[in-house]
C-alpha positions as a Python dict, from the first residue, in 0.01 Angstrom:
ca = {
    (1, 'X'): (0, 0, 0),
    (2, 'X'): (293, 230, -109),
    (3, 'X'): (625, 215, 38),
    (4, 'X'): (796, 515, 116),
    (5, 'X'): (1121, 532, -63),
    (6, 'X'): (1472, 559, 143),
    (7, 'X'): (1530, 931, 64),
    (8, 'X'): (1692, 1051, 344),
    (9, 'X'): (1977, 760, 333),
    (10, 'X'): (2019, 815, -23),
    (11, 'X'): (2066, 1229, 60),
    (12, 'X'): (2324, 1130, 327),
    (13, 'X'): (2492, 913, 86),
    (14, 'X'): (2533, 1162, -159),
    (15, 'X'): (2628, 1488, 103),
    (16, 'X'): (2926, 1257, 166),
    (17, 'X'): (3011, 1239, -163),
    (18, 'X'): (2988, 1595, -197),
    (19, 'X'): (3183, 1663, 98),
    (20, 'X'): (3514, 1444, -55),
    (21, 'X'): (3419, 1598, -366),
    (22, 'X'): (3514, 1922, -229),
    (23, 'X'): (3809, 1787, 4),
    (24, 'X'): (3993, 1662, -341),
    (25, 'X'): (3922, 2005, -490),
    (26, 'X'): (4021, 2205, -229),
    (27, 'X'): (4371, 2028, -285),
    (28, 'X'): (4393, 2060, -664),
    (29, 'X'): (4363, 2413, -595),
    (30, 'X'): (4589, 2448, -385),
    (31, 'X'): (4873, 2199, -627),
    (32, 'X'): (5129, 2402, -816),
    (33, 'X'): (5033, 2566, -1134),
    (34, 'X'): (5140, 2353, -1394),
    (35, 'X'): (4891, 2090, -1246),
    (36, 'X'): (4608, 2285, -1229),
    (37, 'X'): (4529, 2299, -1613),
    (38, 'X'): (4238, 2059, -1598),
    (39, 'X'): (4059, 1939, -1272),
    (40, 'X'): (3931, 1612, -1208),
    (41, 'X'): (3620, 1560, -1057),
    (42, 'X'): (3480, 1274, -925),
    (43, 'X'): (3178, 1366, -741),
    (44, 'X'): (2983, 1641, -695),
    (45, 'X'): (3150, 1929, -500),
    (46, 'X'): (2944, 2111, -208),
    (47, 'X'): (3042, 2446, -380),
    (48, 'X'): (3142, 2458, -770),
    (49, 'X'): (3197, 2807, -709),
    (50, 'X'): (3590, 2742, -613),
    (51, 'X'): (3575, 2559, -977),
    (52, 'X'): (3402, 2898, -1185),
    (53, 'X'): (3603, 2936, -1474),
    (54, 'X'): (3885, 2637, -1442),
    (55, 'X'): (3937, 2397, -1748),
    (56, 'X'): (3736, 2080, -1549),
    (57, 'X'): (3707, 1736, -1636),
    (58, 'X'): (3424, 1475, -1504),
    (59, 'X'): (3610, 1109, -1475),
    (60, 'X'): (3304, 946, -1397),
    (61, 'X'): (2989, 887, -1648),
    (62, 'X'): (2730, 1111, -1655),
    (63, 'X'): (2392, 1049, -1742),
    (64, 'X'): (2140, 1288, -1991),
    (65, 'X'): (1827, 1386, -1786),
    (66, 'X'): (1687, 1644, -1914),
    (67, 'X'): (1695, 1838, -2300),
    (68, 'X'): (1450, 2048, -2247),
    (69, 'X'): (1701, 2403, -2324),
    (70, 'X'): (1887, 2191, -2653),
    (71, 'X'): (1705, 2403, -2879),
    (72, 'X'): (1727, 2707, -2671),
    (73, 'X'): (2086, 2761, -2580),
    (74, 'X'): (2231, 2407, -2716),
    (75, 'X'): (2214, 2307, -2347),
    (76, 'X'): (2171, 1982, -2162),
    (77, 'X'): (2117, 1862, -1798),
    (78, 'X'): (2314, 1560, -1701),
    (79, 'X'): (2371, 1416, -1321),
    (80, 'X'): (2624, 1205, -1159),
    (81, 'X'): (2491, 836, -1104),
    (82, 'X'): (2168, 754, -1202),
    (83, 'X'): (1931, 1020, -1400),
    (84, 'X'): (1685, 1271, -1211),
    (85, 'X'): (1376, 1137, -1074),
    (86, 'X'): (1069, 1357, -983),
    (87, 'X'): (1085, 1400, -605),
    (88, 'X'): (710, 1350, -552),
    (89, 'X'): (716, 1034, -766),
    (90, 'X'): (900, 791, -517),
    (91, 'X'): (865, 1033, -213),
    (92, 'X'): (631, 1187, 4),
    (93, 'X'): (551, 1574, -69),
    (94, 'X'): (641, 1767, 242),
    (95, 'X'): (982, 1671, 419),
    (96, 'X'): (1104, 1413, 241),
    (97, 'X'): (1028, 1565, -133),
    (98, 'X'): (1214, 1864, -3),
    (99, 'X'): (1554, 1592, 74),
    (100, 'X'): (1526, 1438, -291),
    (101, 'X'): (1467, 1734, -455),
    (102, 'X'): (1789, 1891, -287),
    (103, 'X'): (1971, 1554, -386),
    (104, 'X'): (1884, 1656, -756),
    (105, 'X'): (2041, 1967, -742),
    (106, 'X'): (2369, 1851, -564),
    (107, 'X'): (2392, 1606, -874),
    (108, 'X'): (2314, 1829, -1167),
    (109, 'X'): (2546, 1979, -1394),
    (110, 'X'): (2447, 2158, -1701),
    (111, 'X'): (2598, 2066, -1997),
    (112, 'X'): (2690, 2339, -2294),
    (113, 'X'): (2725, 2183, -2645),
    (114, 'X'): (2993, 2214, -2923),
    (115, 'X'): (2773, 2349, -3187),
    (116, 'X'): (2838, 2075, -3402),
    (117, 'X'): (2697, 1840, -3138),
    (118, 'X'): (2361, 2027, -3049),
    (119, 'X'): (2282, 2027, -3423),
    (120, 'X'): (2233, 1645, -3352),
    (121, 'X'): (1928, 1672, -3105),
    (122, 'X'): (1855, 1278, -3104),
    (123, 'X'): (2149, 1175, -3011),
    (124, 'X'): (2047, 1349, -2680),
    (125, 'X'): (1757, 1160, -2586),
    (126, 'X'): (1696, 1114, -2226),
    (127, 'X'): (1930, 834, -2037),
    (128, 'X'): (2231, 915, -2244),
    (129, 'X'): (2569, 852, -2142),
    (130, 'X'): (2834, 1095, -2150),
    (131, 'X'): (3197, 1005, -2045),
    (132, 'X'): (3491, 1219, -1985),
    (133, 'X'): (3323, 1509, -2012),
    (134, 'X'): (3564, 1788, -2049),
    (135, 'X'): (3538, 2170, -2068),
    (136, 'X'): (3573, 2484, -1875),
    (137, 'X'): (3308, 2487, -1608),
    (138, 'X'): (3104, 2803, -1555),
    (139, 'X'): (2843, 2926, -1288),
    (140, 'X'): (2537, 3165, -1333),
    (141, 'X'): (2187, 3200, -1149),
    (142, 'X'): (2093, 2897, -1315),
    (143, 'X'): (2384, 2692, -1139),
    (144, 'X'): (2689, 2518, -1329),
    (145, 'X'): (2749, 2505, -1630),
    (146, 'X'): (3024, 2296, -1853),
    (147, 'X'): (3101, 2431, -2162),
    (148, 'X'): (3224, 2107, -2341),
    (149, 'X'): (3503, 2045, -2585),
    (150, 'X'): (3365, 1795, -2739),
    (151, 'X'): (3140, 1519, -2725),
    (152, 'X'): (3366, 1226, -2846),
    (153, 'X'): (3266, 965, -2591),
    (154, 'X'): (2875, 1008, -2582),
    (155, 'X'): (2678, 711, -2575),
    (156, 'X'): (2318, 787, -2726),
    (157, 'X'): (2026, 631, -2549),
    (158, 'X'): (1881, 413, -2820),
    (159, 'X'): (1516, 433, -2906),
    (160, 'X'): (1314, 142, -2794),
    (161, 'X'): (1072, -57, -2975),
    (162, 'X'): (709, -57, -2947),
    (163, 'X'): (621, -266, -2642),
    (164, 'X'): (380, -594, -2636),
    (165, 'X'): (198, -670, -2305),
    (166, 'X'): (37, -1011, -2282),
    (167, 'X'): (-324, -1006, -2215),
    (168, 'X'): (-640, -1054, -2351),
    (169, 'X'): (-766, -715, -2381),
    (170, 'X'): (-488, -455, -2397),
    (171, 'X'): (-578, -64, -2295),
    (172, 'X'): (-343, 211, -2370),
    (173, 'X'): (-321, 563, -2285),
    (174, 'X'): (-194, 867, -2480),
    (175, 'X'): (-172, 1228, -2475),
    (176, 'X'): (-203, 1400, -2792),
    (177, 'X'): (-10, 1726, -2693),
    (178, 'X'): (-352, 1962, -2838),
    (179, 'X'): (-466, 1760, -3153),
    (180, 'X'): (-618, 2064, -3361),
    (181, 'X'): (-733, 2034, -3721),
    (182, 'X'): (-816, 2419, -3759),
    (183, 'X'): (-1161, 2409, -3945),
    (184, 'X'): (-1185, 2050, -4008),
    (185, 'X'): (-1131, 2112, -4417),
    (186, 'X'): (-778, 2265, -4460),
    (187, 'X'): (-831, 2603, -4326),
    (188, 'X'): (-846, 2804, -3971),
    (189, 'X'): (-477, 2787, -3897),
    (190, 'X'): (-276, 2894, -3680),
    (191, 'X'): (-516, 2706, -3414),
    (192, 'X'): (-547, 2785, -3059),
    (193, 'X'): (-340, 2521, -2908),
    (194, 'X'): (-217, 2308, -3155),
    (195, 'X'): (-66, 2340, -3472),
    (196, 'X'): (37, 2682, -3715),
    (197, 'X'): (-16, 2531, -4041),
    (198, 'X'): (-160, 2239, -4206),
    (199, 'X'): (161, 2070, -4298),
    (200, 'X'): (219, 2127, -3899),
    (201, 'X'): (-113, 1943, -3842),
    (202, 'X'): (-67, 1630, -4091),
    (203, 'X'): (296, 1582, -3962),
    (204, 'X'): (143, 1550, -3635),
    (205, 'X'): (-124, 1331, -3676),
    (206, 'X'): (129, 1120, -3859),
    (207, 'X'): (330, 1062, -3591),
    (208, 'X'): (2, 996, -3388),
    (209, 'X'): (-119, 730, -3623),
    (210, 'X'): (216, 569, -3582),
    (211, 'X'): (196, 527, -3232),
    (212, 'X'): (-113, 441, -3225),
    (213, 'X'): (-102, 181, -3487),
    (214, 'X'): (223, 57, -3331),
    (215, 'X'): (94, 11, -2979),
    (216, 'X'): (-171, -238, -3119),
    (217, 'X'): (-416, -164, -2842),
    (218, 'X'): (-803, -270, -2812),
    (219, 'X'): (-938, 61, -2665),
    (220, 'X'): (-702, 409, -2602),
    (221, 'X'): (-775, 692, -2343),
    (222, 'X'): (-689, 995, -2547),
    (223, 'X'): (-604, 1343, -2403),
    (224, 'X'): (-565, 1685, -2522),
    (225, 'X'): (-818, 1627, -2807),
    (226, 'X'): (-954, 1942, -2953),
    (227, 'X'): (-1275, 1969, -2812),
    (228, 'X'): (-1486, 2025, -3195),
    (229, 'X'): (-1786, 1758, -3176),
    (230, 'X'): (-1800, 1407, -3352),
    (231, 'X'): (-1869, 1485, -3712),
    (232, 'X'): (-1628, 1417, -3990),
    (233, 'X'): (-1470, 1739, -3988),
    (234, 'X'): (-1372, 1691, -3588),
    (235, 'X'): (-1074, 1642, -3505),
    (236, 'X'): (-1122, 1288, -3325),
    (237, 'X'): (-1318, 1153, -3624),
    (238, 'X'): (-1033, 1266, -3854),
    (239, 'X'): (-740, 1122, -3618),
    (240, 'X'): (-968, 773, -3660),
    (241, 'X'): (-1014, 808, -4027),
    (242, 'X'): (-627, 862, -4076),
    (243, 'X'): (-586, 586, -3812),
    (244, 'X'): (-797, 355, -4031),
    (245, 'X'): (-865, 469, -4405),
    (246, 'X'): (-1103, 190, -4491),
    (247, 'X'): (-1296, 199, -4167),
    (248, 'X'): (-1251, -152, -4081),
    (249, 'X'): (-1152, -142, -3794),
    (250, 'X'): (-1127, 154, -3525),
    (251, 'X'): (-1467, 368, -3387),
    (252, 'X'): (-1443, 603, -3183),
    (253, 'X'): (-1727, 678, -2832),
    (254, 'X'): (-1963, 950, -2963),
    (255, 'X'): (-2081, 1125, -2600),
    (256, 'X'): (-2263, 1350, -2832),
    (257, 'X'): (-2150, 1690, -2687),
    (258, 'X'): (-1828, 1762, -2497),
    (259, 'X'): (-1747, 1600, -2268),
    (260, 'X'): (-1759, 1966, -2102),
    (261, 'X'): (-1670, 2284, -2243),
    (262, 'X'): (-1266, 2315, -2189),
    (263, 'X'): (-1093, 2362, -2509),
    (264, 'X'): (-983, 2012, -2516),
    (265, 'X'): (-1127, 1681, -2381),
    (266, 'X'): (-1047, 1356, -2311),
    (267, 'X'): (-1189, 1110, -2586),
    (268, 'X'): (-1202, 694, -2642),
    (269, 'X'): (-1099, 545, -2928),
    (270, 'X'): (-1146, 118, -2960),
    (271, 'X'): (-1087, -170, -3219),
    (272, 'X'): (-1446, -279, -3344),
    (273, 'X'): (-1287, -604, -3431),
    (274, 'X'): (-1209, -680, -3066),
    (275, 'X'): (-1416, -550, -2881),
    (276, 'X'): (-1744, -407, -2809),
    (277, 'X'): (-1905, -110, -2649),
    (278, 'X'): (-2198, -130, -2409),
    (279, 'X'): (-2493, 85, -2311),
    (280, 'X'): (-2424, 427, -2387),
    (281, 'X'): (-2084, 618, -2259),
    (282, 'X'): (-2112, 837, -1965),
    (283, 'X'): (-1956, 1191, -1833),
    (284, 'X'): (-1908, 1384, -1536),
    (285, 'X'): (-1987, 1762, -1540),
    (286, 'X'): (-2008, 1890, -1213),
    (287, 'X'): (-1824, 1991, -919),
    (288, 'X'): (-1446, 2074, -978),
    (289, 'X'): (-1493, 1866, -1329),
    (290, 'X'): (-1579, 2107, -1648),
    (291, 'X'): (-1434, 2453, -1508),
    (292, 'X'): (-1120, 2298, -1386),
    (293, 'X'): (-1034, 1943, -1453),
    (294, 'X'): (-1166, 1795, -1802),
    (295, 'X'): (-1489, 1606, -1784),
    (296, 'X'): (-1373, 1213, -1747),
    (297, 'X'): (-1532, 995, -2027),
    (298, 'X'): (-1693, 668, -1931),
    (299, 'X'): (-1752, 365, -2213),
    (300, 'X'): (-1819, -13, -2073),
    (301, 'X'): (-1733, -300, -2344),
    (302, 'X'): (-1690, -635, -2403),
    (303, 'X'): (-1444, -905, -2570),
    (304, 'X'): (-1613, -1193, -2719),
    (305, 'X'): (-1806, -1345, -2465),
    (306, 'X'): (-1578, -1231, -2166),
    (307, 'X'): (-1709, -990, -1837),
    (308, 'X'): (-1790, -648, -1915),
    (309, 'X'): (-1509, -374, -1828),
    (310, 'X'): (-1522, 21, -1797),
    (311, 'X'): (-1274, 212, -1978),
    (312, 'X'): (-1290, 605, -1804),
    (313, 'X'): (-1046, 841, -1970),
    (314, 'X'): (-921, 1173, -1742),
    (315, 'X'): (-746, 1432, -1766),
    (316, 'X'): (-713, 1632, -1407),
    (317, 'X'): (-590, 2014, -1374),
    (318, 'X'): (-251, 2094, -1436),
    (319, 'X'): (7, 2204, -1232),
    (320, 'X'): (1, 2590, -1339),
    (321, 'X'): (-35, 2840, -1088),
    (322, 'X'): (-274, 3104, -1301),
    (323, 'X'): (-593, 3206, -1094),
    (324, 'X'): (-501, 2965, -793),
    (325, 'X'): (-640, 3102, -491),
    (326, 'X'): (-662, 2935, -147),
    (327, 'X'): (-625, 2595, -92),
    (328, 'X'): (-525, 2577, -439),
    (329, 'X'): (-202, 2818, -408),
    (330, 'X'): (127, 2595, -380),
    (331, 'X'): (178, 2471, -25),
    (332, 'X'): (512, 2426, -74),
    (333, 'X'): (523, 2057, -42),
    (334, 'X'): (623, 1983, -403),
    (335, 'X'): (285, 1911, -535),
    (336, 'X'): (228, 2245, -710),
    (337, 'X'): (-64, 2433, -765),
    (338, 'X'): (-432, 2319, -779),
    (339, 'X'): (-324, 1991, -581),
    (340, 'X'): (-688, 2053, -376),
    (341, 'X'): (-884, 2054, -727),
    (342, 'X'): (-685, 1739, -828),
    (343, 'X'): (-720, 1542, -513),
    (344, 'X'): (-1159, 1660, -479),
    (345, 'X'): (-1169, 1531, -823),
    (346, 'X'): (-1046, 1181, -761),
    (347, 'X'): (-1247, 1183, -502),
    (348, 'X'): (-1554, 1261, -695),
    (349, 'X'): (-1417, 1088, -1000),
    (350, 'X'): (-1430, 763, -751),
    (351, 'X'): (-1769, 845, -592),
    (352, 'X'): (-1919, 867, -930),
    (353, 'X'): (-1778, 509, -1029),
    (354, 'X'): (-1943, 357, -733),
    (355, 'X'): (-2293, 455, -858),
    (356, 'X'): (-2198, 269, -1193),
    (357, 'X'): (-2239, 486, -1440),
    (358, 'X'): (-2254, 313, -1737),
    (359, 'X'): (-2508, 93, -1618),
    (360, 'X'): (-2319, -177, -1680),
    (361, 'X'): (-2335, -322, -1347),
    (362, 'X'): (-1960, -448, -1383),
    (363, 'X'): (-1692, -376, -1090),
    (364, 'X'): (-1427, -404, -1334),
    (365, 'X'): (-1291, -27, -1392),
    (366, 'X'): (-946, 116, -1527),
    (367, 'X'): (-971, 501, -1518),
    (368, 'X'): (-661, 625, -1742),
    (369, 'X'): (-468, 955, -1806),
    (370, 'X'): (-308, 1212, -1715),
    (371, 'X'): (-406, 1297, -1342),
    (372, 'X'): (-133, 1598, -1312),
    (373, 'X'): (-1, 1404, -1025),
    (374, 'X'): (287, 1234, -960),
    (375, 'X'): (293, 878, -774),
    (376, 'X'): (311, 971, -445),
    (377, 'X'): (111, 1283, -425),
    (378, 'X'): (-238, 1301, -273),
    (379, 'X'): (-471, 1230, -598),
    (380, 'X'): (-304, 886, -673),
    (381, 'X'): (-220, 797, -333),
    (382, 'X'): (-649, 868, -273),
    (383, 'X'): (-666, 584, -526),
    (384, 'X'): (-450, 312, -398),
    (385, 'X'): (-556, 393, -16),
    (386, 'X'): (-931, 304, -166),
    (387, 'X'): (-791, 2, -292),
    (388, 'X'): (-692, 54, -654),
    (389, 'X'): (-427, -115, -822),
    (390, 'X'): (-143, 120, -941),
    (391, 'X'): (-73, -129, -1305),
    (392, 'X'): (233, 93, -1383),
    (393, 'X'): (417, 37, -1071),
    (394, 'X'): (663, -273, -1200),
    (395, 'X'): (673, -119, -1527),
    (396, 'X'): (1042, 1, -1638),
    (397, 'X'): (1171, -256, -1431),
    (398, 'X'): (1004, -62, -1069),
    (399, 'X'): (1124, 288, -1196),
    (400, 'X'): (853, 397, -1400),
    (401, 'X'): (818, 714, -1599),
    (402, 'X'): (651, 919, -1887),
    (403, 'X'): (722, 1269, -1835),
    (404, 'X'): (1033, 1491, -1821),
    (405, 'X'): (992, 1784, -1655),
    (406, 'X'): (1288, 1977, -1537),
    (407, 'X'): (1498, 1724, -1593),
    (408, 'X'): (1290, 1462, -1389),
    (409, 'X'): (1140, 1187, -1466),
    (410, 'X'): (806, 1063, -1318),
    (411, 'X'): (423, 966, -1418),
    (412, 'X'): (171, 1216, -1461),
    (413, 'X'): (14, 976, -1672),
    (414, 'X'): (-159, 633, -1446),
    (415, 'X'): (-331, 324, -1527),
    (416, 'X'): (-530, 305, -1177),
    (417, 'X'): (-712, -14, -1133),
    (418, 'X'): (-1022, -92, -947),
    (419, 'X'): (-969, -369, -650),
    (420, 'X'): (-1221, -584, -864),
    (421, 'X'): (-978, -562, -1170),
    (422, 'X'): (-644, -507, -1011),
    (423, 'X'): (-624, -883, -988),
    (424, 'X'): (-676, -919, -1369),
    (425, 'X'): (-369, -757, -1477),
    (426, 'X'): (-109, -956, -1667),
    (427, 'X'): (125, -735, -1775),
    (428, 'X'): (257, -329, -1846),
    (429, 'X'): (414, -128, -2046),
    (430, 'X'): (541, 234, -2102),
    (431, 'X'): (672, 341, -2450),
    (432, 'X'): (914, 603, -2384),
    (433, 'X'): (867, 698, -2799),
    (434, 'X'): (828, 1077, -2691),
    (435, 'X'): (910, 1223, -2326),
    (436, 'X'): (1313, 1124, -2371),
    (437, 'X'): (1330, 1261, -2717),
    (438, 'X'): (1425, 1660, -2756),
    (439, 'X'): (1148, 1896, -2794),
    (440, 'X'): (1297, 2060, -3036),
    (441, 'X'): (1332, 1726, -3299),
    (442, 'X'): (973, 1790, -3363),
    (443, 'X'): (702, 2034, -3291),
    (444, 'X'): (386, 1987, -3272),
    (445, 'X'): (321, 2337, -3343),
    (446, 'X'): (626, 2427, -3579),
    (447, 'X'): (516, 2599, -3938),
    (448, 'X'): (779, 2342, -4093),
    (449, 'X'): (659, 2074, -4326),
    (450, 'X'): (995, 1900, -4287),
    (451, 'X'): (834, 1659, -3986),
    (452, 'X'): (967, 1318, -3958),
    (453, 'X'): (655, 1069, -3970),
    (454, 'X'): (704, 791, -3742),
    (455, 'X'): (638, 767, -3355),
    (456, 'X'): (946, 964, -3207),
    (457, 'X'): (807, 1266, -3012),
    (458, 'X'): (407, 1265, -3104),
    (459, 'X'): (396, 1413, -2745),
    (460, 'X'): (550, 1508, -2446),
    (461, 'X'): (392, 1241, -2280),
    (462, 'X'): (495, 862, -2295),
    (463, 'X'): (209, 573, -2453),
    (464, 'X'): (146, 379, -2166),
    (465, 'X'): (0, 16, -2206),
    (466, 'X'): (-132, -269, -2022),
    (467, 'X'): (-286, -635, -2075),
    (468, 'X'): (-593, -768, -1880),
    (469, 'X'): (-706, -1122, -1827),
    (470, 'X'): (-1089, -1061, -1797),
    (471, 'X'): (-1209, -1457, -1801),
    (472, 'X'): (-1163, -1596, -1501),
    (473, 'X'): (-1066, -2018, -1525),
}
C-alpha cells in the first residue's frame, strides 16, 4: 500500500514562509539608502520582482538540485531547504502534484556562475551546498536569477562509493544512455543515438564497464542497448567482452532476434560463475509493446541449488509528447504524455507473467527498468495495487531517486517485486554515480577523446541494486 505524502501541509508551510519573506523585504525597501546595498533574504519571497536588479544576499544554505544548464549558460538551480523532488514521485498526479510542483517553484532560485566556478562542473553535483550566496538578483521568463560573486563557501556533494547490498543473489539495473558501436569494427560513426566517434564510443563503454564491474552484481537489466543482434560485432556482445576480456565470467541472454524492432532494446547480462540460466528467455511483442514501449526480456535462473527466479528487463515509453494522440495527449495531471501506453503495458507486462513465460513454473519475478514513471503515477502504482513489492522504497534512507529532471529528483527506474518474492528481499541500493553529476563532465556523445574512465556519469540514469534471499530456512 502507498501512503500519500503530506503535500498540502508542507505547501502551507512554505506559503508562510513566503509571505514573511516578502513582509521583511517590503521593509528593506522601504530602509534608507545607505542600507539598501545588499538585501538579506531569508526565505523565499511571494514576488522577487520587488528584488529585480538589487545586490541580494541568501543567509540561509541553499541546496544544488539541478545542473542541467552548467554547460549551457554556466547556470545552476538551487532551492531553499531540502533539494527538489519530482512531484509525481511522493504525490498523487492530479491535485496534489499540482501543490508540490508549485512548492518547487516558490523554492527555486537559479544560480549564475563566476566563470571561474562553472569551469569546475563536479564540484556541482547534485545535493551541493551553497552558503551565503551573494550577487545581484535578476528576473527573466525563466524566473530568478542570482548572478553570484563568488562561490567561496560551496560545499561540493561528495561522490559516493559503490554500494554493497547483502543477499544471496544480487540484481542490478542500468541504463546505458544509447550504447552504439557504429559498425561493430571501428567504423559507421557518427551513430544514430549514441556516440560521434570511436574515441566517443570506447570512453563510454569505459565508464560502463566500471560501473558495471563495480556494482558486483549476479544478473543486470540493461537499457538503451543498440538494438544490432548477438554476434561479436553487436554491441551487447562487445560491452560483455570489454566487461570480461578472458570470458570467464559474464554471458549475456541471446533471444536470438530483437527483442522487437525499436532502435534500442532492453538486454540481460549475468555472472556464469553464480548463476545459471534456465529454459530459454522469453519476449513480449504485441499490443502497445514493439511500436511503443520496448519489448520486455524474460530469462529464469538459478544459484547453486536454490529456487528458480525470473529476471524481466523493461523499458516503457517515454514521456515525449511526439505523435501522442488521444488518451495519450498530457492530461495535465503531471504524468506527461503516453501515461495510457505506459499504464496498458504494465498491465499486459503483468498478464503475460501470470502465464509463466519462461516455463519455469517459479512465482518468483523481479521485472526491472526504466518504466518512464515516477512512484506514484498509474504504471507503478498498477504494480503495487496487484501486490508487488516496490524494493527501492527504503532505499536513500525513504527518499529514493535516480533521475534529475528539471531539477527534480525521482525514479523512473524500479525494482518491482512479485508478492511471491517481495518477501525475499534483504536489502537495496541506488548508486547515484551518474544522475547528480553535470551533463556536461562527460558526454556520451561528445567527439572528444579526453573522457575520464571511471563510473562518474556513464548515464543519466542512477545503477540501482538489490540483494535477494531465495532459500528459504
Amino acid at each position: 500500500m502507498i501512503h500519500k505524502a503530506p503535500v498540502l501541509p508542507a505547501l502551507s508551510m512554505l506559503l508562510a514562509l513566503a509571505l514573511a519573506g516578502c513582509a521583511a523585504s517590503t521593509a528593506m525597501r522601504d530602509a534608507p539608502a545607505d542600507v539598501q546595498a545588499v538585501v538579506e533574504i531569508a526565505t523565499p519571497p511571494a514576488d522577487w520582482q520587488v528584488h529585480d536588479g538589487q545586490r541580494v544576499r541568501i543567509t540561509v544554505p541553499l541546496v544544488v538540485s539541478g545542473n542541467h544548464r552548467l554547460g549551457r549558460d554556466d547556470s545552476v538551480v538551487a532551492a531553499f531547504g531540502d533539494r527538489l523532488r519530482t512531484p509525481t514521485e511522493i504525490a498523487l498526479p492530479g491535485a496534489e502534484a499540482a501543490a508540490l510542483a508549485a512548492a518547487n517553484r516558490v523554492r527555486s532560485l537559479t544560480l549564475v556562475l563566476p566563470e571561474k566556478a562553472a569551469g569546475h562542473p563536479r564540484t556541482w553535483r547534485g545535493g551541493g551546498v551553497l552558503e551565503g550566496a551573494e550577487g545581484e538578483l535578476r528576473l527573466d521568463a525563466d524566473g530568478p536569477r542570482l548572478h553570484l560573486r563568488d562561490v567561496e563557501v560551496l560545499q561540493p556533494a561528495a561522490r559516493p562509493a559503490a554500494p554493497t547490498v547483502a543477499g544471496e543473489v544480487r540484481l542490478a539495473s542500468l541504463n546505458l544512455q544509447n550504447l552504439f558501436n557504429g559498425d561493430g569494427r571501428g567504423g559507421g560513426f557518427p551513430t544514430e543515438r549514441g556516440a560521434r566517434s570511436p574515441a566517443g564510443y570506447q570512453a563510454q563503454l569505459a565508464r560502463l564497464v566500471a560501473t558495471l564491474s563495480s556494482l558486483d552484481a549476479d544478473v543486470v537489466a540493461l537499457l538503451e542497448l543498440e538494438n544490432d543482434g548477438y554476434d561479436a560485432d553487436s554491441s551487447l556482445a562487445q560491452l560483455v567482452a570489454a566487461l570480461d576480456p578472458q570470458g570467464l565470467r559474464w554471458r549475456f541472454v541471446d533471444a536470438g532476434n530483437g527483442p522487437g524492432d525499436n532502435p534500442i532494446r532492453v538486454g540481460i547480462v549475468y555472472r556464469a560463475d553464480r548463476v545459471a540460466p534456465l529454459g530459454r528467455p522469453a519476449t513480449l511483442e504485441a499490443g502497445t509493446f514493439g511500436p511503443l514501449s520496448r519489448a520486455p526480456l524474460a530469462q529464469a535462473f538459478r544459484a547453486g541449488n536454490g529456487p528458480a527466479f525470473v529476471v524481466v528487463a523493461n523499458h516503457f515509453k517515454s514521456k515525449g509528447c511526439r505523435d501522442a494522440a488521444g488518451a495519450d495527449l498530457d492530461q495535465g495531471d503531471g504524468q506527461a504524455c503516453f501515461n495510457a501506453t505506459r499504464r496498458a503495458s504494465g498491465e499486459a507486462l503483468r498478464d503475460w507473467l501470470a502465464g509463466d513465460p519462461t516455463a519455469s513454473g517459479s512465482d518468483l519475478v523481479a521485472v526491472l527498468g526504466d518504466l518512464n514513471a515516477y512512484a506514484m503515477e498509474d504504471p507503478v502504482r498498477g504494480f503495487i495495487d496487484s501486490g508487488w513489492h516496490d524494493a527501492l522504497a527504503d532505499a536513500d534512507g525513504g527518499r529514493p531517486y535516480t533521475y534529475v529532471y528539471d531539477a527534480q529528483a525521482g525514479r523512473l527506474d524500479h525494482v518491482l517485486l512479485s508478492p511471491a518474492l517481495g518477501g525475499r528481499l534483504q536489502d537495496a541500493a541506488i548508486w547515484h554515480s551518474n544522475a547528480d553529476e553535470a551533463a556536461n563532465v562527460v558526454d556520451p556523445a561528445a567527439n572528444d577523446d579526453e573522457f575520464p574512465t571511471g563510473p562518474w556519469r556513464a548515464s543519466d540514469h542512477d545503477p540501482s541494486l538489490v540483494g535477494l534471499r531465495l532459500r528459504t530456512r
